[in-house]
KOLZASE-46338 format. One record per atom (N, C-alpha, C, O): residue number from 0; residue in one letter; atom name; z, y, x. Coordinates in nm, 3 decimals. Atoms other than C-alpha are relative to their C-alpha. Example, Ala and Ser with C-alpha at 12.3 -4.5 7.8 and 13.67 -1.06 7.14 Angstrom:
// residues 2
 bami zaro volo      pz      py      px
    0    A    N   0.000  -0.119   0.089
    0    A   CA   0.780  -0.450   1.230
    0    A    C   0.000   0.120   0.090
    0    A    O   0.066   0.118   0.194
    1    S    N  -0.006  -0.119  -0.082
    1    S   CA   0.714  -0.106   1.367
    1    S    C   0.073   0.109  -0.077
    1    S    O   0.090   0.220  -0.026
This chain:
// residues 62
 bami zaro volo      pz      py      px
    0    X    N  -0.138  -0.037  -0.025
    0    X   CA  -4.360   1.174  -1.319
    0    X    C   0.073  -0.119   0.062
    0    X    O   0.070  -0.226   0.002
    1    X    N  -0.102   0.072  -0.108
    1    X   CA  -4.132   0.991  -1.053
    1    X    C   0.123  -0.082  -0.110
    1    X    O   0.198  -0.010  -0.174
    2    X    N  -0.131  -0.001  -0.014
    2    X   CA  -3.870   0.795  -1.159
    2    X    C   0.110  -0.015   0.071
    2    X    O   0.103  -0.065   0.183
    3    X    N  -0.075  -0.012  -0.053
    3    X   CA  -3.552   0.838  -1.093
    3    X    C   0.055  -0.121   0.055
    3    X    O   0.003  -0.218  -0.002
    4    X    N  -0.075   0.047  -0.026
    4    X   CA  -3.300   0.619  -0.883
    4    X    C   0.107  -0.052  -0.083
    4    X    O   0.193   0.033  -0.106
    5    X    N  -0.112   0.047   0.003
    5    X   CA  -3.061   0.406  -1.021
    5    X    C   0.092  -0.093   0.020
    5    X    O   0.031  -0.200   0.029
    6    X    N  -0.071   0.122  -0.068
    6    X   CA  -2.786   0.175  -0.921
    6    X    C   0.009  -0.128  -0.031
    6    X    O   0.021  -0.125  -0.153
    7    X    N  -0.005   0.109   0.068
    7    X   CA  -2.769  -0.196  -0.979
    7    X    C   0.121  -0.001  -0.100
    7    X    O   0.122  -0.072  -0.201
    8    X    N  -0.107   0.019   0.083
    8    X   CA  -2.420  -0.118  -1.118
    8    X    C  -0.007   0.123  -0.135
    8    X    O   0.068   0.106  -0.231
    9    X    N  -0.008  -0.086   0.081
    9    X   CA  -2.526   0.227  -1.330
    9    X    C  -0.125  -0.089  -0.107
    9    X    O  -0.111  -0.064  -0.227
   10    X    N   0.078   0.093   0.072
   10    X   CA  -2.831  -0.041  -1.479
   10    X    C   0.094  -0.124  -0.053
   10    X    O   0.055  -0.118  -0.170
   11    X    N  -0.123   0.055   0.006
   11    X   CA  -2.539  -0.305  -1.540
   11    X    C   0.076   0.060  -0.148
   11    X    O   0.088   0.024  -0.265
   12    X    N  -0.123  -0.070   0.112
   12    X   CA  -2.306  -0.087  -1.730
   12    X    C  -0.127   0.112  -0.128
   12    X    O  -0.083   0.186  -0.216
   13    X    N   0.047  -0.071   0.121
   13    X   CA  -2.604   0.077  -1.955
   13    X    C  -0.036  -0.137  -0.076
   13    X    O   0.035  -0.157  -0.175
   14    X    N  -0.017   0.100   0.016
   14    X   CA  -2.745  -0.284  -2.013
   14    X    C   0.109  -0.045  -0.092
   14    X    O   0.075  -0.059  -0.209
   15    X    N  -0.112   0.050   0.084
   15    X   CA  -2.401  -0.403  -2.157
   15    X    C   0.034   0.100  -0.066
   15    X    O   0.075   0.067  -0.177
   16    X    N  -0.019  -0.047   0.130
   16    X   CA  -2.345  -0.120  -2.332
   16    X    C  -0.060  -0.008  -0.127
   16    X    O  -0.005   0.029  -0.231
   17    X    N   0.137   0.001   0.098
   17    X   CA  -2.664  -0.182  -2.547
   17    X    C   0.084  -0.157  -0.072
   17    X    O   0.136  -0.167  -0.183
   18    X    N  -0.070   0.078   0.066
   18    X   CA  -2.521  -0.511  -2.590
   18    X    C   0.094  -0.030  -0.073
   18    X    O   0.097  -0.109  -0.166
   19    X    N  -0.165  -0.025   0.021
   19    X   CA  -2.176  -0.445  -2.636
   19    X    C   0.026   0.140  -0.044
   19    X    O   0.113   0.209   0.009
   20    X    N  -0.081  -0.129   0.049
   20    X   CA  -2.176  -0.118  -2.868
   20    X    C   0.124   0.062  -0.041
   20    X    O   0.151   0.181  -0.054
   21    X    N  -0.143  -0.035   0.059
   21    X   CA  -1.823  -0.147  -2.991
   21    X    C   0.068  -0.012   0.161
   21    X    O   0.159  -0.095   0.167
   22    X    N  -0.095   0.048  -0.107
   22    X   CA  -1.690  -0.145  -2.612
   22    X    C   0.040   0.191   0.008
   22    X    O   0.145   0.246   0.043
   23    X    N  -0.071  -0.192  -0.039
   23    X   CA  -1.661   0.275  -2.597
   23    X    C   0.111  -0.022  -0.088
   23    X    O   0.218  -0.070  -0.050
   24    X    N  -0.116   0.042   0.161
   24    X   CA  -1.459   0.247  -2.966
   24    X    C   0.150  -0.103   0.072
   24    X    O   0.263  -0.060   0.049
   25    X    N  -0.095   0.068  -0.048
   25    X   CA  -1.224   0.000  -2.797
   25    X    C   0.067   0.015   0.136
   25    X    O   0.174  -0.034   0.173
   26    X    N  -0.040  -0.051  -0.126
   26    X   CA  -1.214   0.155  -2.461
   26    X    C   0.115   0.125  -0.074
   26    X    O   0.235   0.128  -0.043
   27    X    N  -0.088  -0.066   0.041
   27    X   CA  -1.080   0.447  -2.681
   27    X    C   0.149  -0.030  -0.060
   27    X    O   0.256   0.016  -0.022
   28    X    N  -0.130   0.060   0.049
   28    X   CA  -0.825   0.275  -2.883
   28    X    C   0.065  -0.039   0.131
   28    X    O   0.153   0.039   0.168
   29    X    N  -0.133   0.015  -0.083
   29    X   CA  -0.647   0.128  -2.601
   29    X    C   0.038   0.108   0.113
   29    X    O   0.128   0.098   0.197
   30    X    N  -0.066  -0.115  -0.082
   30    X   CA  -0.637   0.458  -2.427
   30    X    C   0.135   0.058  -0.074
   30    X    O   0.243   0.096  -0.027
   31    X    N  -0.097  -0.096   0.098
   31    X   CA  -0.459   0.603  -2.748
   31    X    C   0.100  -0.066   0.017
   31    X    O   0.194   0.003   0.056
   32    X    N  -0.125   0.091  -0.025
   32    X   CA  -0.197   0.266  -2.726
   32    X    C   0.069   0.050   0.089
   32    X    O   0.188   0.073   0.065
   33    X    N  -0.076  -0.028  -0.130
   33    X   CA  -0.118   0.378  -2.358
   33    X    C   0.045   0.104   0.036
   33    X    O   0.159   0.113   0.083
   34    X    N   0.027  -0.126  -0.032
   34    X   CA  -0.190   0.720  -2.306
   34    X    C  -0.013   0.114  -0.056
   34    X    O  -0.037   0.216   0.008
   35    X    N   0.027  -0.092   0.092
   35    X   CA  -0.218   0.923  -2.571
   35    X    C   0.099   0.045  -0.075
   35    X    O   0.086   0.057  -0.197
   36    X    N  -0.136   0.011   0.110
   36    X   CA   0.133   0.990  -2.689
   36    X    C   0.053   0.163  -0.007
   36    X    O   0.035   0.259   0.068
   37    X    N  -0.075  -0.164   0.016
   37    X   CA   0.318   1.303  -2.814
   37    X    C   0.136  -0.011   0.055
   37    X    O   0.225  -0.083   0.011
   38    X    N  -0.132  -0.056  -0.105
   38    X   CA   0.594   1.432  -2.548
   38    X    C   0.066   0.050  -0.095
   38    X    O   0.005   0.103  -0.188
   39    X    N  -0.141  -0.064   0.060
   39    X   CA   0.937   1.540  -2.701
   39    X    C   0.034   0.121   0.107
   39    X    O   0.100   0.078   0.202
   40    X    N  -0.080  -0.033  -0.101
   40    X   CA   1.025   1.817  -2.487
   40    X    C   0.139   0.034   0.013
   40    X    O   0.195   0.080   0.113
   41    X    N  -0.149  -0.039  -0.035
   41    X   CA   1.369   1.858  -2.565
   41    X    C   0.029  -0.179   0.026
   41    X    O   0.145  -0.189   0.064
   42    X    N  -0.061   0.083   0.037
   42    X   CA   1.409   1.491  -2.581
   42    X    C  -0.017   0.010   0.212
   42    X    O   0.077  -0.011   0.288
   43    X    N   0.048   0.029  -0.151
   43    X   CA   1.236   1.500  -2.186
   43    X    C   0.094   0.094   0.115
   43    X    O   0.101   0.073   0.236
   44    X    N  -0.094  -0.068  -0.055
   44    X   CA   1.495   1.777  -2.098
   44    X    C   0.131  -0.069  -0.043
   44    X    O   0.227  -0.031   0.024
   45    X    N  -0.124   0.093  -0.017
   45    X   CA   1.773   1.541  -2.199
   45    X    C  -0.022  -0.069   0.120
   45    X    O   0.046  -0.040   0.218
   46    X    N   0.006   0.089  -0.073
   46    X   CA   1.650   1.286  -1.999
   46    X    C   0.024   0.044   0.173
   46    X    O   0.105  -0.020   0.241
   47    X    N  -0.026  -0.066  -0.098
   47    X   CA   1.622   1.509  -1.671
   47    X    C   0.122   0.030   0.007
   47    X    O   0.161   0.052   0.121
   48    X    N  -0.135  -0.097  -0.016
   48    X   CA   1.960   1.647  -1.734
   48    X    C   0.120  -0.166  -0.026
   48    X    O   0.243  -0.175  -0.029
   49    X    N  -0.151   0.118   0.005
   49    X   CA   2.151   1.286  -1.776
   49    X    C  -0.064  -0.053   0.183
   49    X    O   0.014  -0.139   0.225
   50    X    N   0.076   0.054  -0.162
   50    X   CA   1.968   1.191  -1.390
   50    X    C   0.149   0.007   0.082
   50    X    O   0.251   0.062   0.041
   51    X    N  -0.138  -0.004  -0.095
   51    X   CA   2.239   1.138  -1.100
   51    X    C  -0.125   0.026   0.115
   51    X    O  -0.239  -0.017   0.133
   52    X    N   0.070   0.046  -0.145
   52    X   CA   2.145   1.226  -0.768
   52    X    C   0.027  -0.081   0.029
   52    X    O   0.126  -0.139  -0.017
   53    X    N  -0.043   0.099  -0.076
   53    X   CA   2.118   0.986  -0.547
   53    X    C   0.057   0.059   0.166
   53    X    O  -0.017   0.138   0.225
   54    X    N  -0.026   0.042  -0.104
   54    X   CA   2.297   0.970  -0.228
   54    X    C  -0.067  -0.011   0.154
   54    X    O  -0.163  -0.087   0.166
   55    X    N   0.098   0.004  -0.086
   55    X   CA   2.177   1.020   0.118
   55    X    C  -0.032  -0.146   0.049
   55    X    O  -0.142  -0.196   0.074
   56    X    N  -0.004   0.186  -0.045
   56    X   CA   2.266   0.639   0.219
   56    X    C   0.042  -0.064  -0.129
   56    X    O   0.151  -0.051  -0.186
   57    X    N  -0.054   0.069   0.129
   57    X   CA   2.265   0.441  -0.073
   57    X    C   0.080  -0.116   0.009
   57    X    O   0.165  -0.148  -0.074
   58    X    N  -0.055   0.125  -0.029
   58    X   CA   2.369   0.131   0.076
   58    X    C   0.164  -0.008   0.046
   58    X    O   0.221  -0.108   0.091
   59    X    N  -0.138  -0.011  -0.061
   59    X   CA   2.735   0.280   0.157
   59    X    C   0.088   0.018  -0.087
   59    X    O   0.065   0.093  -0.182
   60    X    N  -0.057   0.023   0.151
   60    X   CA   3.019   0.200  -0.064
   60    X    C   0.087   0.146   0.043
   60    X    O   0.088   0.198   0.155
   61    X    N  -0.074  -0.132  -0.011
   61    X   CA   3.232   0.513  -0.102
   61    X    C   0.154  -0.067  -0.097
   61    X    O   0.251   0.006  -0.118
């Protein structure tokens, strides 16, 4: 049976994972820090509803 193809960088990143098992676990956590948050939606329909338009020329004093 043939093997397959793989990249110096998909050999790389399995490599260090073997090394480095706690790097998924910590990839996760700082997703949850950044990215992972619970939306308000009334709080997100305030926020839309205090907005100003802007102006076609902003730079013009009125």
């Amino acid at each position: 049976m043939a093997k397959h193809y793989e990249s110096d960088v998909t050999q790389f990143i399995k490599q260090f994972k073997q090394q480095h098992p706690d790097v998924e676990q910590r990839q996760r956590e700082g997703r949850a820090k950044l990215w992972d948050k619970h939306i308000d939606p009334e709080l997100q329909e305030q926020f839309r509803g205090a907005r100003l338009s802007q102006r076609p020329y902003v730079y013009q004093n009125d």
